[in-house]
Every structure is written in structure tokens, then in C-alpha cells.
N, C-alpha and C positions, 0 to 999 in steps of 0.2 A: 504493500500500500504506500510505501514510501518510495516508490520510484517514479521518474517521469520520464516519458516517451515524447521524442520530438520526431515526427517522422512529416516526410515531403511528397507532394503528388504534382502533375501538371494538369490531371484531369478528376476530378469529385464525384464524377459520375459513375468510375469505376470503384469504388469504395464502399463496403456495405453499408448498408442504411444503419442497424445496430450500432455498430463501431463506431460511422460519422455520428453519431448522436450522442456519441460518449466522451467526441473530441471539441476542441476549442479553437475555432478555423484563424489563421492570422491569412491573409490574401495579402501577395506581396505581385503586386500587376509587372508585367513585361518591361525593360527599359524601352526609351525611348533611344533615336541613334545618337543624339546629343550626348548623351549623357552613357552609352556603349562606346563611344571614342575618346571620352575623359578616365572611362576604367581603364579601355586599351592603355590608354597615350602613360596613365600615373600608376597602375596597376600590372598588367598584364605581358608589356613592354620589355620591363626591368625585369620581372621571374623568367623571363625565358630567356632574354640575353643571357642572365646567368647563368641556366641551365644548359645552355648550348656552348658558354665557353667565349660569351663576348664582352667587349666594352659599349660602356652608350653611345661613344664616338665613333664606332666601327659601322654601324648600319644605323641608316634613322628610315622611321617612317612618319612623313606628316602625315597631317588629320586628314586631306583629302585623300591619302592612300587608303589608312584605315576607315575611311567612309566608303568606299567603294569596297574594301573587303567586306564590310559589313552587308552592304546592298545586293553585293554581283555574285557574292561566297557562299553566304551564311541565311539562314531562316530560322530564328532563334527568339526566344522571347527572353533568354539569359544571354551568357558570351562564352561559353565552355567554346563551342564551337573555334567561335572567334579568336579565343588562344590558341588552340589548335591550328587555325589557320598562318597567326603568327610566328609560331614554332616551327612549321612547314618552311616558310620565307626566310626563317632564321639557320635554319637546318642547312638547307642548302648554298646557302651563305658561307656558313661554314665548313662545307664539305668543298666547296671552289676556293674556298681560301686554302687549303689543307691542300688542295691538289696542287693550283699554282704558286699561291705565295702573296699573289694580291687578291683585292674584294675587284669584283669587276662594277658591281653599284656599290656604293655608298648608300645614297638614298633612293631609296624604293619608290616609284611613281606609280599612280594607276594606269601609265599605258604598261610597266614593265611589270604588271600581276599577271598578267599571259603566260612569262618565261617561268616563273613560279609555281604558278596552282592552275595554271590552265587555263579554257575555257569558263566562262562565267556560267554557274552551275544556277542562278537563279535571276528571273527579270520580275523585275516590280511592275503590280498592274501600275496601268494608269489611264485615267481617263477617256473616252473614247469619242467625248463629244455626242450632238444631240442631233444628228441627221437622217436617222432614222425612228420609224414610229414604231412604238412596244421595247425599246431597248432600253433599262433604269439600271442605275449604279445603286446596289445595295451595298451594308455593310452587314462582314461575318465576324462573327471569333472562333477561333481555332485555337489548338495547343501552346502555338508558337507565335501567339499574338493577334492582330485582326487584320482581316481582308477586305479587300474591297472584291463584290462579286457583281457581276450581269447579270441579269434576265432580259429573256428576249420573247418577245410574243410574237406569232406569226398568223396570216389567215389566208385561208383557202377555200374555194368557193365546193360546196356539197352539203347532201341532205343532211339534216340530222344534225348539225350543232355537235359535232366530236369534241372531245376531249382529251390534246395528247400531254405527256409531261416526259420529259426524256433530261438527262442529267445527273443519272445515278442518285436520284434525291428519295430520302427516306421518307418515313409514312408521313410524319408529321409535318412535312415541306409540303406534300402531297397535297394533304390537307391543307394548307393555307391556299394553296392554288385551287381548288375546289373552292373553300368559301369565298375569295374574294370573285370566283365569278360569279357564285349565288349571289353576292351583293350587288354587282354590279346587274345581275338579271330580274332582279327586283329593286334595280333603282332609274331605270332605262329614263326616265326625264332630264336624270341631275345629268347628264351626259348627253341628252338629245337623242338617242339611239331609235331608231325604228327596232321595233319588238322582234319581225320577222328575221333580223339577221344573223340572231343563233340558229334557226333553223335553218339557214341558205348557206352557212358559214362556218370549216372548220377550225378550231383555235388549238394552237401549239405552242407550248410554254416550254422553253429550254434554259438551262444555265448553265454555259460553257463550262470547261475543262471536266469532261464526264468521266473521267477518271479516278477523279476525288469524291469519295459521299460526301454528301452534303443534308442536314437534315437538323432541324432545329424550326421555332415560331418566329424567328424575327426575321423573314423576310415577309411575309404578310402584305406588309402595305408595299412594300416591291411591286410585287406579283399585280397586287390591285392595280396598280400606276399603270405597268405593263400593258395590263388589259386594258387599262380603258383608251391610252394611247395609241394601241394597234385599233381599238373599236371605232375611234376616232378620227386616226389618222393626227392629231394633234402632234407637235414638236413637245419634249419634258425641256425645263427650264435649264438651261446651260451649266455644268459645274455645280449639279446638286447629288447629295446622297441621300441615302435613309434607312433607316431601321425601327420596326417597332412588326407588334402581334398584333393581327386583327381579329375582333369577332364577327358573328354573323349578319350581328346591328349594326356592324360600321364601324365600333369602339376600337380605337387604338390603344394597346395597352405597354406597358414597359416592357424591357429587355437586358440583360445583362453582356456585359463586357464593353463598357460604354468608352472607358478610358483606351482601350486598344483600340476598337474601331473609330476611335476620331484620329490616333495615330495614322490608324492606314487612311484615311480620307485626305490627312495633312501629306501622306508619302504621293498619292496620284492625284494631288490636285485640286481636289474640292475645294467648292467654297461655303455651299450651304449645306447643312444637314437638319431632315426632320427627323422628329422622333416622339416618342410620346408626353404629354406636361409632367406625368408621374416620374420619367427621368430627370427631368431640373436638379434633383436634389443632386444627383451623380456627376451634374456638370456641375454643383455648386462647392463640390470637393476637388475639383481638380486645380491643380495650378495656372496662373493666367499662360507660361508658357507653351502652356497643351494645345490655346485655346485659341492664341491669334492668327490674325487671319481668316477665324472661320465666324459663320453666322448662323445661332439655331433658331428654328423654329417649333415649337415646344404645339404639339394637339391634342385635341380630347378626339375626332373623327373621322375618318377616311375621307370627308366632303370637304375638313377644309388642306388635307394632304393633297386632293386632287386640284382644289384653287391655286393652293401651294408649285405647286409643282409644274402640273399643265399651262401651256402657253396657249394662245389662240391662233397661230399660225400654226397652216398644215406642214406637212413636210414636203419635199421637192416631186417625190415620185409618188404622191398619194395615193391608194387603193380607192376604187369608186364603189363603196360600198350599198350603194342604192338597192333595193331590190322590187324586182319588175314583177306585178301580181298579174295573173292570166286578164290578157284581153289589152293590157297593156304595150305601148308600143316603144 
């Protein structure tokens, strides 16, 4: 009874319900890159020069080398990686000095990470612009920090108002795409929609890289936007994100991992992000440096997400969605 256990997870979900209910959670969120290149540069730097056998004067690496390892290397919500990466650079550093006698860099630049580690084993999303209709920038959380992810809506003309979802996405993604189209089929005014276009129309909902599961509520109001964008033909608002759960009334609800997914929106670009008003308190914890640059907009409903969001200009190559009743010409 007098002992205490400190033990570490990246993910809570894997942990039995019993056990987690017995522990006392401390959550320590993903660094930021600011702040992964001050451990690099004062930390991580210096143990491996000496572990490898060198002086600080022998090899440097600035902060933009070590930001590009970070970005082009590593996918990490720690920097274990990231030393590893450095030890790598150091290593063979070491091994051409030992061969010939001299260092042939000094200092390490982000063009000469090539001769080192290779090819860049990761690209950061980014942004993709707003030219076509049904394509919305959501945000995710993952293990190793937060994403920014797509959806993309598509439509096709046939009977029956189909229904596809392709993206390797689990039950509960499933489900968001399911209800926000029942909301949008029971709300066909707020959108202007002729009624018959689900039955003339089929809708395909994808979220690229379908090799990753993907499966969680807070794409929700995604998905919604998606739809009503393709249903519409509408352009979504330039350099916006979002996250939050929807219900079947509309209700946008909160979502966790708010502090990383604003990180990945600040990595590709955003500028606005919605989310639900019950998240305010989550942005009210954070530091201003998380924060600049970007603009929230805080909702209670999918109606004012889609004010939010949707523009009133069509897109360039619009679908003519009209549909033509017998007798019509």
C-alpha cells in the first residue's frame, strides 16, 4: 500500500476501464516545433556530441537544420525520434572524420540532410485551397499529435440517392456521415435544395490517405460542410478549419485534442477554425503563442457552421444540379 506507480501511455483508450479509474491522469500535450528545437539546440545536441566523441565546435547545427529534421524526419509528439535523428548526423560525422582526418561539413544545412538521412520520410499536409465544391479541411488527433485531414464529397447522377463512404473510416466516422446527411435531408430550405435531388443523385464521401483508419466524432461538422457544399455547388470560405461532433438536431458538440489540432492548422496554414462554444474553455488554457494568427469561431449549431463557412459564390466548374420532372423540357 505504500508504493506508487508512475507509468506512461500515448493512447487511454487502450487501458482498462478498472485500472484507469484507479489512476490519477496528468496529460502532458505534444511539443510544439518551437519549443522541439530549443530541447534539440540546449538538450539533445550536447548528449550526443558526447556520446559520439565530439566537441560543440566540431559540427553545429542551426535551428533551421533542426526544423527541417523535425518536419521532413520525424512524426512525433515527443523528440526521442528526433535525437535519434541527430545521433545519425553525428555518427557519420564521425565515422568520415575517422576515415579521413577532416569533417567535410562543419555545419549541417537543410539542403545537406539528403547526404545524411536521406530522403524526407514525411511531408506536412497543407492546405489545398477552396476550388472545388465538397472538399473541407478538418482537424484530427492522432498518437503523434494533430492533423489536418480532407473530406471530399462527390455526386453522381442515378436513382436512389446512394450512399458511399470509402476511406478506411470506422463505425463511428461512418456515423457522422450518415447523420449529417439526415440533417441536411431534413433541412433542404436552410440550403435551398430541391427535395428530389437525393433521389436523382448519388453522394460519395471520401477522406484521402485510405490507408490510415481513421475513426472518431469530431469530424461531424466536416462531413456536414462537405455535403452541403457539393449539394450546393457553393465555394467553403478560404483558409478555414474545423472540428467538433454533431447530433441529429444540428447540435455541435465539443471535442478533445484541441491544443494539437490548432498546432497542425498553425503547420498548413489556417487561418480560421470553428468549433464548438463548449470548447472556449480549452482555448482559454492555452498560451497566446498557440494562438496567433489564428481566428475562432466558437457554435452552438450546424446552421451557423454552415453561415460560417459557406460563401455565396459557386465554384468554377459547377454541377447543374437541377432536376427535370416528366413532361419537362
Amino acid at each position: 500500500s505504500k508504493v506508487l506507480f508512475i507509468a506512461t501511455a500515448n493512447n487511454l483508450n487502450t487501458i482498462p476501464g478498472p485500472l484507469l479509474d484507479r489512476m490519477e491522469l496528468i496529460e502532458v500535450s505534444g511539443y510544439i516545433t518551437e519549443e522541439k528545437i530549443e530541447i534539440a539546440r540546449k538538450h539533445l545536441l550536447p548528449k550526443e556530441l558526447e556520446a559520439n566523441g565530439l566537441k560543440k565546435s566540431d559540427i553545429k547545427l542551426p535551428k533551421e537544420t533542426l526544423e527541417a529534421i523535425i518536419e521532413s524526419y520525424t512524426r512525433e509528439s515527443g523528440v526521442r525520434e528526433l535525437e535519434k535523428k541527430i545521433g545519425k548526423i553525428l555518427r557519420k560525422s564521425a565515422r568520415q572524420y575517422a576515415t579521413d582526418g577532416y569533417f567535410a561539413k562543419t555545419e549541417i544545412k537543410p539542403t545537406d540532410l539528403y547526404d545524411f538521412l536521406g530522403a524526407p520520410e514525411y511531408t506536412r499536409d497543407k492546405y489545398q485551397g477552396n476550388d472545388y465544391a465538397g472538399v473541407v479541411t478538418g482537424l484530427a488527433w492522432t498518437a503523434v499529435g494533430g492533423e489536418i485531414l480532407f473530406v471530399e464529397t462527390s455526386l453522381s447522377r442515378g436513382k436512389g440517392g446512394r450512399l458511399t463512404l470509402t476511406g478506411n473510416l470506422g463505425d463511428v466516422m461512418k456515423e457522422s456521415a450518415m447523420l449529417a446527411l439526415e440533417y441536411i435531408k431534413s433541412h433542404v430550405s436552410l440550403l435551398q435544395l430541391n427535395e428530389d435531388i437525393f433521389d436523382n443523385w448519388n453522394i460519395h464521401i471520401h477522406v484521402p490517405e485510405g490507408a490510415i483508419p481513421k475513426d472518431g466524432p469530431s469530424a461531424g461538422v466536416t462531413m456536414a460542410t462537405s455535403l452541403a457544399s457539393a449539394l450546393t455547388q457553393r465555394k467553403v470560405k478560404a483558409n478555414i478549419a474545423m472540428t467538433g461532433e454533431i447530433t441529429l438536431r444540428g447540435k455541435v458538440l465539443p471535442v478533445g485534442g484541441i491544443k494539437e489540432k490548432i498546432l497542425a492548422a498553425k503547420r498548413a496554414g489556417i487561418k480560421e477554425i470553428i468549433m464548438s462554444i463548449e470548447n472556449k474553455k480549452n482555448i482559454d488554457e492555452i498560451q497566446d503563442i498557440y494562438l496567433k494568427g489564428l481566428t475562432f469561431h466558437y457554435v452552438n449549431d450546424i446552421k451557423e457552421v454552415f453561415a460560417i463557412a459557406l460563401t455565396n459564390e459557386k465554384v468554377a466548374d459547377a454541377i447543374d444540379l437541377s432536376v427535370k420532372k416528366p413532361g419537362q423540357e
